[in-house]
PADOLUM-100168 format. One record per residue (C-alpha): x, z, y. Coordinates in steps of 0.001 Angstrom, whole numbers, plus 524288, in hexadecimal, padded with zeros to 5 digits. Layout:
<rs>
XZY;...
</rs>
This chain:
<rs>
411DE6620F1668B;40B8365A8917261;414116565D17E9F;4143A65D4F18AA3;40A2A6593B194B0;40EB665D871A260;4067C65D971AD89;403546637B1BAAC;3F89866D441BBB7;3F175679AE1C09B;3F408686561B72B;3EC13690461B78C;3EF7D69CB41B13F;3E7496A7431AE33;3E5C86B4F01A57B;3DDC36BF391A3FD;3E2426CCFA1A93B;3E5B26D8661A016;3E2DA6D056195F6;3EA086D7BC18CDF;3E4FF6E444192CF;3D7336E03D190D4;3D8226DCD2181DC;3DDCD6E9F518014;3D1CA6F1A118649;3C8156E84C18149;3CB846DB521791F;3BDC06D694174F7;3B8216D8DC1839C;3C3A56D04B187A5;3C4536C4F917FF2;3B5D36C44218254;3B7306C592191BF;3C2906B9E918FE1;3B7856B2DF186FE;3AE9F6B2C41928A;3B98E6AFFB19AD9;3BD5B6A39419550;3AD7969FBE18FB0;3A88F6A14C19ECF;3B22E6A17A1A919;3BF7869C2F1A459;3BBBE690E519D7C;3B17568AA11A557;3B8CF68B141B13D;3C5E9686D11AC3E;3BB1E67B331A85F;3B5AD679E11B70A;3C341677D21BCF4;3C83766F7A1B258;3D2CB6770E1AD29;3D954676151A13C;3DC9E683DE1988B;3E9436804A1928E;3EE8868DDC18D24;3E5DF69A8918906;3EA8D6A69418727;3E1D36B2B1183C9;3E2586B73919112;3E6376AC0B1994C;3E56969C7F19AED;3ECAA6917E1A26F;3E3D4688581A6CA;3E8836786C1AC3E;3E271673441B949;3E438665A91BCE2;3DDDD66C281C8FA;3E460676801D21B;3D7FD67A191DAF3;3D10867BBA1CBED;3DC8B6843F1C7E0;3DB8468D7C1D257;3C99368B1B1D31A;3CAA568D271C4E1;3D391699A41C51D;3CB7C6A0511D113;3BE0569E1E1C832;3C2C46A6231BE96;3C70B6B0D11C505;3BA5D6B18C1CF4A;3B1BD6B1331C129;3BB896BC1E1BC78;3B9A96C53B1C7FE;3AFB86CBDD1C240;3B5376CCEF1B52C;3B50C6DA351AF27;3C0EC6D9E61A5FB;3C5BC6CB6E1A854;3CF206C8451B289;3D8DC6BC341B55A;3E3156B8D81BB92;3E7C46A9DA1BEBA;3F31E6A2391C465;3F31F693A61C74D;3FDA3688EF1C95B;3FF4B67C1E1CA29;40A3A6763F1C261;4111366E341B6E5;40B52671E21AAB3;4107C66CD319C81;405F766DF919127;40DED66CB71839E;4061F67163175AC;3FBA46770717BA2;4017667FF2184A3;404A567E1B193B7;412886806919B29;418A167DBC1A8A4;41AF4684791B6FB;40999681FB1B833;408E568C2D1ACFD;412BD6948E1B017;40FEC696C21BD38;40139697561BCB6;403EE6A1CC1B1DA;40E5F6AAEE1BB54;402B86AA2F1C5E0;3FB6A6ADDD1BB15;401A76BA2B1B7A5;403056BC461C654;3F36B6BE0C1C87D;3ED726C8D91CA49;3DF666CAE21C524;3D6566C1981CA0D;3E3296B9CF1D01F;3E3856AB161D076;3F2206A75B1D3C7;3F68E69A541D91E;4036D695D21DB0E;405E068E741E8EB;406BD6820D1E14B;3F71C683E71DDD0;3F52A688831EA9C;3F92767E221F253;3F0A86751B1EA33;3E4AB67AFA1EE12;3DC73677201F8EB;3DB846808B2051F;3CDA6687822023A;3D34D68A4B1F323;3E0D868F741F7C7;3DBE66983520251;3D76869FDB1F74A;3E5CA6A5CA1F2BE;3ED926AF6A1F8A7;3FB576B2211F7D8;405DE6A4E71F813;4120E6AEAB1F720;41CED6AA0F1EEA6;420FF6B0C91E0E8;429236AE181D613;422946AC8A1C892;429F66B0011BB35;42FFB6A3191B5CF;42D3569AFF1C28E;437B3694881C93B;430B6694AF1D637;42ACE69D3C1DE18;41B3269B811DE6F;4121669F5C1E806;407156A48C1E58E;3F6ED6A5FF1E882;3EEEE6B1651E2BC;3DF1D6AF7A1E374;3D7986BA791DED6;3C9676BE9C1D9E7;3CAA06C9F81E142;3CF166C5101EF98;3C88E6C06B1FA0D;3CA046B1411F6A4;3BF1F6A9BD1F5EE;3B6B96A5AE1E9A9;3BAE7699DD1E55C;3B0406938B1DDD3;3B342689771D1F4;3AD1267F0B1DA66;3B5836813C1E7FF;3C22D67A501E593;3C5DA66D331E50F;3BB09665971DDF1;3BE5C65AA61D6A4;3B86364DD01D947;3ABCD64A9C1D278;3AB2163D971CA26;3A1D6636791D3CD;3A50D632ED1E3A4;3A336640321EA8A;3A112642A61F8B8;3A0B764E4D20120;39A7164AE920FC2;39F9D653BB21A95;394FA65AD822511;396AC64EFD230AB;39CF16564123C81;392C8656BF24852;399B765062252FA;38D99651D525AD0;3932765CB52632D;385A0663C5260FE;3854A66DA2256DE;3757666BF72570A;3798E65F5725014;380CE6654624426;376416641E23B29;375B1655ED23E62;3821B652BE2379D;3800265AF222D23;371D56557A22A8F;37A2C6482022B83;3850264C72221B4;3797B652A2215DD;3739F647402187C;37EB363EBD2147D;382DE6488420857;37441647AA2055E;374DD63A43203AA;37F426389C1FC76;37BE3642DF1F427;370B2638FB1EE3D;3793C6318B1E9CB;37D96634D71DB0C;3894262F111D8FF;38EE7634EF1E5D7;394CF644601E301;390FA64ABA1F174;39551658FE1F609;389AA660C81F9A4;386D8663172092D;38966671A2207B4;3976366EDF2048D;39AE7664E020C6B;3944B66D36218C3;39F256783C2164C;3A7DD66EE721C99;3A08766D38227A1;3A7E766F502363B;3B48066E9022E26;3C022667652308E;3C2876626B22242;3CD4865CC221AFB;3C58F6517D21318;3CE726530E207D4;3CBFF6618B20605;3BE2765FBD205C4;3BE32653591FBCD;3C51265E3D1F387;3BD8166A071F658;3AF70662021F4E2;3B47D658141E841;3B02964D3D1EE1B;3B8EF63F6A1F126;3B33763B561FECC;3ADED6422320A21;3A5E963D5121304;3A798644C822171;3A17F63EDB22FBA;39C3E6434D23C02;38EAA6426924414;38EA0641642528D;37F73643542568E;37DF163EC72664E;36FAD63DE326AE1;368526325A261C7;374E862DD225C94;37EE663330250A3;38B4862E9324CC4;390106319D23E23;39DC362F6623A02;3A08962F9922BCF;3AB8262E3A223B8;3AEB362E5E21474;3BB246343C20FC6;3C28E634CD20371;3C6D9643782004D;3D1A9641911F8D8;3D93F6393B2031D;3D12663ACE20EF8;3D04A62C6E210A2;3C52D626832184A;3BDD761E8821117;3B25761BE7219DC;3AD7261E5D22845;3A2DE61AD322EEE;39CFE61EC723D29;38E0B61D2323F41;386E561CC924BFD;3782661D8A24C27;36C2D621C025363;3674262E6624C9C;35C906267924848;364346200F23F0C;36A5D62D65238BA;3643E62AC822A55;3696B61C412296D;378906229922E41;374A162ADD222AD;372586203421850;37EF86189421E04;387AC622D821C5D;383A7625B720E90;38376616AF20AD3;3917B613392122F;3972D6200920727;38F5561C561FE18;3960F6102D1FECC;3A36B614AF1FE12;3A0DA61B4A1EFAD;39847610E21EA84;393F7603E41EF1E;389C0602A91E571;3808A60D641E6E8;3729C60D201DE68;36849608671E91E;35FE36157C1E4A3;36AFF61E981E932;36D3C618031F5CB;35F3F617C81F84C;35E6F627FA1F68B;369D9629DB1FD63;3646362362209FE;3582862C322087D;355EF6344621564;350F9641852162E;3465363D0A22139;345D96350522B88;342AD63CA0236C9;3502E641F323D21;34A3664DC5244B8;345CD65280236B1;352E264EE9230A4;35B5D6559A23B71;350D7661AC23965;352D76613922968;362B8662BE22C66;3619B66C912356B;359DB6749C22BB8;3638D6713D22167;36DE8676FB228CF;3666A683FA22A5C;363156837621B4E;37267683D321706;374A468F4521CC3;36B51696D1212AA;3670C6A14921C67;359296A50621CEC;359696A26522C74;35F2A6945522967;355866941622005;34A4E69970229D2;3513068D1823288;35277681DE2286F;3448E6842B224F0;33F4268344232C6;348A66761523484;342A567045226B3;335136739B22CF6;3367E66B99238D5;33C036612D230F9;3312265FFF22922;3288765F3223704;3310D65365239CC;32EEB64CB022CEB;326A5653E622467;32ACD64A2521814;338A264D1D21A0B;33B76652FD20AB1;34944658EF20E45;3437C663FA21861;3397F666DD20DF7;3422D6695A202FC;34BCD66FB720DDA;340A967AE52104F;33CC967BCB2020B;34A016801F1FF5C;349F76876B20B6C;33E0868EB7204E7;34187690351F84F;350CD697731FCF4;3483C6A21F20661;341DD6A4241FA9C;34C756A6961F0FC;354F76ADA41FA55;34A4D6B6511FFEB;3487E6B15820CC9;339C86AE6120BBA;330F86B7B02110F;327846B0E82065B;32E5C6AB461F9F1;320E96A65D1F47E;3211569DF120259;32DC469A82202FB;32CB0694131F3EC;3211968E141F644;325B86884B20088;3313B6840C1FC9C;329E167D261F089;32110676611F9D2;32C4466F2F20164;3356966BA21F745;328D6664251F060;3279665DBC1FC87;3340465A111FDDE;334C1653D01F071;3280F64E371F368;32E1B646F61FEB8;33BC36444E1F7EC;33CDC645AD1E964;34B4163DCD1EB4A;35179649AE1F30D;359A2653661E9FE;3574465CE01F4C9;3483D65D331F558;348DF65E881E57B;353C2669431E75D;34903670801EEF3;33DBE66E9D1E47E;347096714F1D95B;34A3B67F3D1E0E9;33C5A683741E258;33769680761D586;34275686DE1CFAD;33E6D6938B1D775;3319D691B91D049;3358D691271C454;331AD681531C192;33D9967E6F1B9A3;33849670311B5AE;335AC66C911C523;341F1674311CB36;34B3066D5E1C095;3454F65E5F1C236;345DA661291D1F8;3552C665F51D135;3591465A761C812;3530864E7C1CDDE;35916655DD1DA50;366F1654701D44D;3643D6467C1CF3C;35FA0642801DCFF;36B526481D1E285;3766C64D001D8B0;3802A652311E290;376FB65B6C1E6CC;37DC866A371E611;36ED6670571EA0B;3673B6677B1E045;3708D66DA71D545;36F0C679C61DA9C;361E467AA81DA04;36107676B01CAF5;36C0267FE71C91C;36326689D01CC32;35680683AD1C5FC;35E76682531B994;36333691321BA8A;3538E696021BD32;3504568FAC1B1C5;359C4695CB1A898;3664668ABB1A997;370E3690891AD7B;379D3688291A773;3754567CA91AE9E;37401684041BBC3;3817A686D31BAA1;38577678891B8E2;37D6C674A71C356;3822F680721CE07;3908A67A971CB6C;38BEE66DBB1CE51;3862A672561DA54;3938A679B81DEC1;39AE466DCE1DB65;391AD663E31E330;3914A66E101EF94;39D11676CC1ED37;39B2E67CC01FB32;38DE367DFF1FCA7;386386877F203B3;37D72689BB1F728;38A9E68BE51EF91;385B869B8A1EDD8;379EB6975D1E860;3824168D051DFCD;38A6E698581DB99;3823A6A4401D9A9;3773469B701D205;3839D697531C843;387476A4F81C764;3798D6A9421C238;37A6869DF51B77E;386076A26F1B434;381B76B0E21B245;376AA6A9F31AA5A;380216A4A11A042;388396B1A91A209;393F16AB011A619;3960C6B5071ADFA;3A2966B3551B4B4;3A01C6A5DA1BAD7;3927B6ACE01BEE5;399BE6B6751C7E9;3A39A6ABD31CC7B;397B96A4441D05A;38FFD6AFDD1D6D3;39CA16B4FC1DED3;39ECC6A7B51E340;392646A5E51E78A;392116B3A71EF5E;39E636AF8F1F646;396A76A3401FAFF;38AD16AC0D1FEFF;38D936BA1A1FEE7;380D06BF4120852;377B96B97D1FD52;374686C1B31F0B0;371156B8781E65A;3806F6B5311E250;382B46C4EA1E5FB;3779C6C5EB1D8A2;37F966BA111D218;38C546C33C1D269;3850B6CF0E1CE57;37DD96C7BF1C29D;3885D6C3551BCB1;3921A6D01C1BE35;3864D6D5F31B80D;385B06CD4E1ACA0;394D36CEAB1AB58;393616DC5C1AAA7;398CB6DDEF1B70E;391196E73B1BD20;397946EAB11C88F;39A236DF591CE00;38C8D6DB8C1C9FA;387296E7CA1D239;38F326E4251DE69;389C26D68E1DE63;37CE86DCCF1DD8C;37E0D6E54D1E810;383456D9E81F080;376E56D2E91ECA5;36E8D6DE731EF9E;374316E0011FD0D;3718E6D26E20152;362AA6D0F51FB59;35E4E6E0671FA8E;3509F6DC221F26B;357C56D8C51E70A;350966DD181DB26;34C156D8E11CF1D;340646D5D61D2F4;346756CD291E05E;34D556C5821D5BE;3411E6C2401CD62;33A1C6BCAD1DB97;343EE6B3151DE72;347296AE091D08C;33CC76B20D1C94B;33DE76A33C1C43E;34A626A4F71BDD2;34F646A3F71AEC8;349B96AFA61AA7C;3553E6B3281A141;35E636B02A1AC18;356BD6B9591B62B;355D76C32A1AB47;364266C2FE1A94B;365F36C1AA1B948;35E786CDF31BAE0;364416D66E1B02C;3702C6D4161B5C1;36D9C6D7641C448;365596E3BF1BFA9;372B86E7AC1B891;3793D6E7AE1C586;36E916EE471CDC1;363846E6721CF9F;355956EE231D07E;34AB36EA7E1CB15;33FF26EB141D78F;
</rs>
């Protein structure tokens, strides 16, 4: 007999519906859907959000968080993968309490209550008591409805509760939106610099200023950096530091301001610790634009300072490299930037022009290359070329050039590694996309892009590894469908099916005018035997590219793992896809 180990934790509760209903009509289809259940849904993401399963029953299981926010992430994940489900159901309650574990079993008001919310639910519920509720951050507790008062059988007190369900109107919660913990290396997230300017022309100054700085940073490998794309959702924001030290994972944050007059700029700059919001540095900088590279490489030495005053010589040395000298190209290569993020084939018709007259300016400067060979090489896969043949060989032609003229930038390899893997060159498109992650490890779009090279060439597996890695290094990033949808389609690969359409509805809420998740959602129903559902998401697809066929398919990704497109086209030919 061991002694009782009490403790305060996160319960979550959870059973399967009818369960007793459903062994009646059909016992061995059952305890096979629960095998699945547990194998590919339950399991790993109990594993993701670092919970502990501390009782099992045949339909149920109380799971320990040391987390709340991965109590309530954790419970929502399930049920979004279960929505589809065509005989499995849950239902979930969560609470935050003391919990005593004694011989292998677990007691206290944490159990107890989690497990009245519990029987509470309604299919598809997650149920939170106000305890859990008021532990979670704004964004996360937005998502519940309800807060009215009941009593619960055997508890003393009243409890209010939340109700979240799989078939409301909340919002997707992916695994990777709540609070992040911190990584085990210094981690930074840099804030868009406010344009104090007072000329809106001059926005794209200050955010050329602010990539500029993540860029740099970004070299360095011992230095975890968010991604641009999420730091630029907080952009024109009045922010609460400490929410977004939580919402990003990161320790420090690094915020400041650019006021452009005439020839002359003045940045402010300050470095802040999260947790606390305490100041640690500041620093205001007044210089003749002329000078707008060395502000650069004294802003990212005076940080670089803070976390470690021995840096290797080599890493300083890349992380004072400058895109080009000449500012009129610079200021042209940011302005184009800004029109590529918006991923509209105008923007893109825009960016491209901008890259062009760049390249006028300074014909060796290797980022506006690589910025129109990707330029290129998206018109082509998304059917915005009026000549694909063009658009690829053109898109070849400047990402050479730009690793001709800069084989240190992860970007310009990012660009090579895409085209070649559009060709079919595994060998090239692989050594491009990894030397581009070794030059610059924190890069979400270098990852992404040997996701994707790695799920061409027949790894799923590791394309699923490396999508996460993405999500977690850019968790709000503008490419997050892509992230998503391309993670789905591994996962439909491997026929973990349920995670698939978690991934591909996920991604449709971040996108839902484009048609490649829409054909994520209907692969996977498909594959589940969900045919439906499967049709709908079809249909949706259809409606927003009308040329889908068979043979559409085999013209953009002819290049792909042939067992995987044989198995991708099965399945959308199940659910209505012609052949011409």
């Amino acid at each position: 007999m061991t002694a009782p180990v009490r403790k305060l934790a996160a319960i979550l509760a959870a059973d399967v519906v009818g369960y007793s209903k459903l062994m009646g009509e059909d016992q061995a289809r059952t305890l096979d859907a629960l095998r699945q259940l547990r194998k590919k849904l339950f399991e790993p993401v109990v594993d993701e959000y670092r919970g502990n399963v501390v009782k099992r029953m045949g339909d149920g299981w109380i799971v320990e968080f040391a987390s709340v926010s991965d109590a309530v992430d954790c419970a929502l994940r399930f049920q979004i993968g279960l929505a589809a489900h065509e005989i499995i159901r849950l239902r979930a309650g969560i609470h935050i309490g003391e919990v005593v574990f004694e011989d292998e079993d677990v007691f206290g008001e944490g159990v107890n209550v989690a497990a009245r919310l519990e029987e509470l639910a309604e299919p598809g519920e997650v149920l939170i008591s106000d305890t859990v509720h008021n532990s979670l951050d704004k964004k996360s507790a937005a998502q519940f409805n309800g807060g009215d008062s009941q009593d619960l059988k055997n508890i003393a007190r009243p409890v209010q509760i939340w109700r979240w369900s799989s078939s409301g109107t909340q919002q997707v919660l992916p695994a990777e939106r709540g609070m992040l913990a911190l990584p085990d290396k210094p981690s930074i997230a840099v804030l868009p610099f406010d344009n104090m300017s007072g000329d809106p022309e001059q926005e794209y100054f200050s955010d050329g200023m602010t990539e500029d700085i993540i860029t740099a940073l970004s070299r360095l490998r011992w230095l975890f950096v968010i991604a641009r794309n999420s730091t630029f959702t907080y952009k024109g924001r009045a922010v609460d530091i400490k929410q977004v030290g939580r919402e990003l994972g990161v320790r420090y944050i690094l915020e400041g301001s650019v006021r452009k007059a005439g020839v002359r700029v003045r940045v402010t700059a300050q470095l802040i610790e999260a947790e606390t919001g305490n100041h640690i540095w500041a620093e205001r900088y007044d210089r003749e634009l002329a000078d707008i590279f060395d502000l650069q490489d004294e802003l990212t030495e005076a940080i670089s300072a803070q976390v470690d005053a021995e840096l290797a010589g080599s890493e300083r040395e890349q992380a004072h490299k400058k895109p080009t000298t000449d500012l009129d190209a610079w200021e042209l290569y940011q302005r184009g930037m800004w029109h590529f993020y918006k991923y509209g084939k105008d923007d893109f018709i825009e960016a491209r022009r901008l890259f062009q007259r760049a390249l006028q300016r300074s014909p060796e400067f290797a980022n506006a290359h690589a910025g129109l060979a990707v330029i290129a090489y998206n018109n082509a896969l998304l059917g915005y070329a009026e000549d694909r043949a063009a658009d690829l060989d053109e898109s070849l032609h400047h990402a050479e050039k730009a690793v001709a003229l800069d084989d240190r930038d992860s970007y310009n390899l990012y660009a090579l590694g895409r085209i070649f893997t559009n060709l079919g060159d595994r060998d090239r498109a692989v050594s491009a996309l990894e030397k581009a992650i070794r030059l610059n490890p924190n890069s979400a779009t270098a990852h992404h892009g040997l996701a994707m090279a790695r799920y061409w060439f027949g790894g799923a597996t590791e394309s699923i590894s490396l999508h996460t890695r993405a999500i977690r290094l850019s968790p709000y990033d503008p490419q997050l469908c892509a992230f998503h949808f391309l993670r789905s389609m591994a996962y439909s690969m491997l026929d973990q099916l349920d995670l698939a359409i978690t991934d591909a509805k996920v991604a449709i809420q971040e996108k839902s005018d484009e048609f490649l998740p829409c054909l994520a959602l209907a692969v996977a129903c498909s594959l589940s035997n969900n045919y439906d559902e499967g049709r709908a998401a079809y249909r949706q697809a259809s409606a927003l590219r009308p040329e889908l066929s068979v043979a559409y398919i085999n013209s953009t990704m002819s290049q792909v793992h042939g067992p995987y497109m044989t198995k991708y086209l099965d399945a959308l030919r199940a659910v209505g896809l012609p052949e011409e």
